[in-house]
C-alpha positions as CSV (number, residue, x, y, z in Angstrom):
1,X,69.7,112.1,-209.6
2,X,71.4,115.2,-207.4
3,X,74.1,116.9,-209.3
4,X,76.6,114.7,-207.7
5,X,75.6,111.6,-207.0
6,X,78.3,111.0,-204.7
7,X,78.3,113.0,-200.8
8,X,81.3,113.2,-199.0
9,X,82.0,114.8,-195.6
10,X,85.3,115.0,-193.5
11,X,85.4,115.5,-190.0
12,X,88.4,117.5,-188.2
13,X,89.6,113.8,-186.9
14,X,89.8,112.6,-190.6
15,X,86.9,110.6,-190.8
16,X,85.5,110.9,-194.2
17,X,82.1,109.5,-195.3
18,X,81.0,108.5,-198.7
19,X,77.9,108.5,-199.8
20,X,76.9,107.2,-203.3
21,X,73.3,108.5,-203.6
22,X,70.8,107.7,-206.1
23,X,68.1,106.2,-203.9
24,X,65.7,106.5,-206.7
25,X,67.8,103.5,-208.1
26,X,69.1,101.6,-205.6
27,X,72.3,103.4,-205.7
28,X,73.2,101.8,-209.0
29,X,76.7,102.3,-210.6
30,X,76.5,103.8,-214.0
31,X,79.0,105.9,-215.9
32,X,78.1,109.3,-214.7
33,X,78.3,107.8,-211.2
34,X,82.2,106.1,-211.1
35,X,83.2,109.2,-213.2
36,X,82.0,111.3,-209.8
37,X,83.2,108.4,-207.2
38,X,86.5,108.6,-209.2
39,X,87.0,112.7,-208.9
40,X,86.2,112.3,-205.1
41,X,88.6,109.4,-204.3
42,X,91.3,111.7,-205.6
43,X,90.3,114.6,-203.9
44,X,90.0,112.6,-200.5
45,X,93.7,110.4,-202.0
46,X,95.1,114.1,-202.2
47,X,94.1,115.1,-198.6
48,X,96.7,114.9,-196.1
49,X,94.1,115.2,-193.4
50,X,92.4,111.7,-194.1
51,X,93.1,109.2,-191.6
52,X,90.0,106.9,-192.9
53,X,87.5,106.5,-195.0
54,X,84.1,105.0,-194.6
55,X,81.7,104.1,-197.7
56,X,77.9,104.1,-197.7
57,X,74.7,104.1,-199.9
58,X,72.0,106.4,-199.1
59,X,68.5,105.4,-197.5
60,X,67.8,102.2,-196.1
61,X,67.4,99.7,-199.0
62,X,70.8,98.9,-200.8
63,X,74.7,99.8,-200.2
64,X,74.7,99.8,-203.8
65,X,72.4,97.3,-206.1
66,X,74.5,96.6,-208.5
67,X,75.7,98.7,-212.2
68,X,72.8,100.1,-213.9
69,X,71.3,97.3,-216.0
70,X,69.0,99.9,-218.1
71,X,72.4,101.9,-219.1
72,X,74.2,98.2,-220.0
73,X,71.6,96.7,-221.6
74,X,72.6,98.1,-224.7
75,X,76.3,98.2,-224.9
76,X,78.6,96.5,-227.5
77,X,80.9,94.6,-226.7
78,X,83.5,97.1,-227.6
79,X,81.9,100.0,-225.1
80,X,81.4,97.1,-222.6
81,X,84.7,96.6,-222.2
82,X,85.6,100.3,-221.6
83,X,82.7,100.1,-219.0
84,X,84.6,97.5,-217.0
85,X,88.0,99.3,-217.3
86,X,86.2,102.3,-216.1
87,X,85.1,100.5,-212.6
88,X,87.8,98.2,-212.5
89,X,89.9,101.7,-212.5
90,X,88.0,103.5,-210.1
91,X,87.9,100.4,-207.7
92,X,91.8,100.4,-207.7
93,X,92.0,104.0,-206.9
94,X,89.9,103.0,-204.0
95,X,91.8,100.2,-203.2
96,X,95.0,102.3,-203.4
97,X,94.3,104.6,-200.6
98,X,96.8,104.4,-197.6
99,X,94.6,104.5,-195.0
100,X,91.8,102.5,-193.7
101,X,88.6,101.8,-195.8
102,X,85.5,100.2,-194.5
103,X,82.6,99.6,-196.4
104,X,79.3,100.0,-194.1
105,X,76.4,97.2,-196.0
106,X,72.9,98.1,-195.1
107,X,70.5,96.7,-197.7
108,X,71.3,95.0,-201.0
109,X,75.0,94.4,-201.7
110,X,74.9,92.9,-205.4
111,X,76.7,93.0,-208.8
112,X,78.5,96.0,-209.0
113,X,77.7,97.2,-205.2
114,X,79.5,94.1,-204.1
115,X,82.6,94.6,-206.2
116,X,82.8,98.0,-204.3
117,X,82.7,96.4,-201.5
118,X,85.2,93.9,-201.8
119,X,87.5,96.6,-202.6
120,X,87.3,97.7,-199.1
121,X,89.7,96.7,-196.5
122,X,86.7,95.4,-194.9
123,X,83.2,95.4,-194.5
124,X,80.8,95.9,-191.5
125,X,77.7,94.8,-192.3
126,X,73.9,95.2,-190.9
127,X,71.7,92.1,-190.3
128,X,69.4,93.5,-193.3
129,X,72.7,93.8,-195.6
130,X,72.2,90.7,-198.8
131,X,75.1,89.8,-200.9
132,X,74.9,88.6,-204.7
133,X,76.6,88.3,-207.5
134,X,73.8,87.7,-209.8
135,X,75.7,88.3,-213.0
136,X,75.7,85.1,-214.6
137,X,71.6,85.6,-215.1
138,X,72.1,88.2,-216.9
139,X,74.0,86.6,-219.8
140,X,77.3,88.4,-218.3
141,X,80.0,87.8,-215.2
142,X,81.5,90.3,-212.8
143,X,83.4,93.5,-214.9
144,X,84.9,95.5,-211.9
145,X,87.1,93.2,-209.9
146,X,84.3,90.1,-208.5
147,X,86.3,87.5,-210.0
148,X,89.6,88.4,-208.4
149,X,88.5,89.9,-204.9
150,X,86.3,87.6,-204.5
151,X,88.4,84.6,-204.0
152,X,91.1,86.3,-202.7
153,X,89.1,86.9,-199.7
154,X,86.9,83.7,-199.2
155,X,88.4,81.1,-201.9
156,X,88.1,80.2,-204.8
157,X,85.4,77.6,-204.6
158,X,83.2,79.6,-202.3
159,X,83.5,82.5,-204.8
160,X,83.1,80.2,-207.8
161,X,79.7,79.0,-205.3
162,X,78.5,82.4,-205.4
163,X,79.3,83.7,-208.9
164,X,78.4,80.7,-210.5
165,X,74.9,80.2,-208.7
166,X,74.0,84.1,-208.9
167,X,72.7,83.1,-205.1
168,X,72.1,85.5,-202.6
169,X,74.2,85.3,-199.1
170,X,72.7,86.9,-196.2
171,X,74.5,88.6,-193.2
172,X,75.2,85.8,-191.1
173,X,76.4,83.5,-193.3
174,X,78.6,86.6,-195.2
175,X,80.1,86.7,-191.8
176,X,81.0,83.1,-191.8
177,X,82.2,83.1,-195.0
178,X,84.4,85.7,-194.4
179,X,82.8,88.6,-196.9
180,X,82.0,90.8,-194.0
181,X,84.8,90.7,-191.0
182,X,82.1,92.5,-188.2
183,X,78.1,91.9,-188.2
184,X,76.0,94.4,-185.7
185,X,72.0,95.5,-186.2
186,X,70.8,98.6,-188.0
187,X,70.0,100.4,-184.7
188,X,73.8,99.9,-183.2
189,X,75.3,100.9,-186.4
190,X,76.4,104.7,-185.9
191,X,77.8,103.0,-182.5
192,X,80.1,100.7,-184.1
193,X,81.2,103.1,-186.4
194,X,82.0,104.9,-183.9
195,X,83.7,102.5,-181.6
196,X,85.5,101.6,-185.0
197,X,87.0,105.0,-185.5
198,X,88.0,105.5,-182.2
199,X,90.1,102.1,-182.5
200,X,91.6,103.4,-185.7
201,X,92.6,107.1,-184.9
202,X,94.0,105.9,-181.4
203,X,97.1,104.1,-183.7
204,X,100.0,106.0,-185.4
205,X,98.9,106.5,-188.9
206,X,101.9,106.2,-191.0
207,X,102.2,102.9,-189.3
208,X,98.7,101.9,-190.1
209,X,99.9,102.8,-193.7
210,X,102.6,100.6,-193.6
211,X,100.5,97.7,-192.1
212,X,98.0,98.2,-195.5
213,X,101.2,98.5,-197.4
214,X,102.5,95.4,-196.2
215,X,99.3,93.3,-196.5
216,X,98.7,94.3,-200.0
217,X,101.7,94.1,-201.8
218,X,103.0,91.7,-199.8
219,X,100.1,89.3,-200.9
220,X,101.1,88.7,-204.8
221,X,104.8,88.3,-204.0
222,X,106.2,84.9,-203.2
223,X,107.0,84.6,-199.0
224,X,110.6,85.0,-199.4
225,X,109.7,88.7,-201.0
226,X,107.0,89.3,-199.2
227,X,108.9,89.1,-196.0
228,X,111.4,91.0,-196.9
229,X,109.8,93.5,-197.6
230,X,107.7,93.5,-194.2
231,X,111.0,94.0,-192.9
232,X,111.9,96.6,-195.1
233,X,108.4,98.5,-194.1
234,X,109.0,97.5,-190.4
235,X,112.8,99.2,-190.4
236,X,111.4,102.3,-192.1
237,X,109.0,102.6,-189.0
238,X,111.9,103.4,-186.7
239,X,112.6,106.4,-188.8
240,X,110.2,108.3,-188.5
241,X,108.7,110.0,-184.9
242,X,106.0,107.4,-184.2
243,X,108.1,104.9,-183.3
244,X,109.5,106.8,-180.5
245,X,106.0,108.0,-179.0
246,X,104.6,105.2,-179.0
247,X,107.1,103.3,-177.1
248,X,108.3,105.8,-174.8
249,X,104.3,106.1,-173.9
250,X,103.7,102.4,-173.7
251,X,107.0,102.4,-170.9
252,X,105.8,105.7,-169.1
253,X,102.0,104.4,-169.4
254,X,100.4,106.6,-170.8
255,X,98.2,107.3,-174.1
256,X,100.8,107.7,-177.1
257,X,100.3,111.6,-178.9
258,X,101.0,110.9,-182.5
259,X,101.3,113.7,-184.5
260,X,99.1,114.3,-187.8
């Protein structure tokens, strides 16, 4: 395994990549490895420059296969339990981030590698990218988030489907069932990356924020609340110097210049 297992490069637009590399293992999760995916989400959570964040597994086989089974395999209960805490953690931090996070699935997207994933904002996924939570053969169920995320994005009967079966989904129907939002082939990948990015940076950021503030914390609030508090977050926009670019360009039309 490389010194850090986790890459990560930030381009002057703010478009960082993530890298979790340990090809040798199919990208596993292990302790060593969230301990290093949890100092670099701070850094990049710390860095006023970041406008979005992609995250990817190195080589061509898996986004991330799963947590390391030879490193659980002998766990108590007890240490267990501080193993789930530790990615449950590390997954919120990722969560947390203000801006956008996309999850890029090339390869095997299971266990542990799926849980990242789902703690995305979204996922674009390859036609070779396989989903799985195959947990419940292993004697154990989902310890970093799979339970919750899961049907919070598709249901809880299709998640209870997956989790309960151990099945693996591939890309087409992950698309229809609403794990991944955008499917494209390996080849065309950079491209809709790039085609992505350039939606992304073309919008005001601090009201891309907001939007992923609203979303969010609006979803575990009753409607009432929820609303509310999109209209607090909608007010606040008109604060701020956005607001005012990107009107007056929309009237004069022309392309808005929001400032970093």
């Amino acid at each position: 395994m490389p010194n850090n297992p986790i890459q990560v490069s930030l381009d002057a637009q703010g478009v960082a990549r993530l890298t979790i590399d340990r090809k040798e293992a199919l990208n596993a999760l292990n302790q060593s490895v969230l301990e290093a995916l949890a100092s670099e989400l701070h850094t990049l959570g710390t860095n006023p420059a970041l406008r979005l964040l992609y995250i990817q597994g190195a080589g061509d086989r898996a986004f991330v296969a799963g947590a390391d089974i030879t490193e659980m395999q002998s766990l108590s209960a007890k240490q267990a339990h501080a193993f789930s805490r530790q990615g449950l953690e590390t997954l919120a931090r990722l969560e947390q981030l203000p801006v956008p996070v996309i999850a890029l699935v090339d390869g095997f997207c299971l266990g542990g590698g799926f849980e990242l994933a789902l703690a995305c904002d979204w996922i674009i996924a390859t036609e070779a990218a396989v989903f799985a939570h195959p947990e419940v053969g292993l004697g154990i169920i989902p310890g970093f988030g799979g339970t919750q995320r899961l049907p919070r994005r598709i249901g809880p009967a299709a998640a209870l489907d997956l989790i309960m079966t151990g099945r693996r989904v591939k890309a087409e129907e992950a698309l229809r069932l609403g794990i991944a939002q955008h499917l494209t082939c390996r080849d065309a990948l950079e491209e809709t990356v790039a085609q992505f990015s350039q939606w992304i940076l073309r919008n005001a950021p601090n009201a891309s924020h907001a939007a992923k503030a609203a979303v969010y914390q609006g979803a575990d609030l009753p409607q009432d609340r929820a609303l509310q508090l999109e209209a607090s977050l909608f007010g606040a926009c008109f604060a701020g110097e956005e607001q005012p670019e990107g009107m007056c360009a929309s009237l004069e039309k022309r392309k808005p210049n929001f400032a970093d």
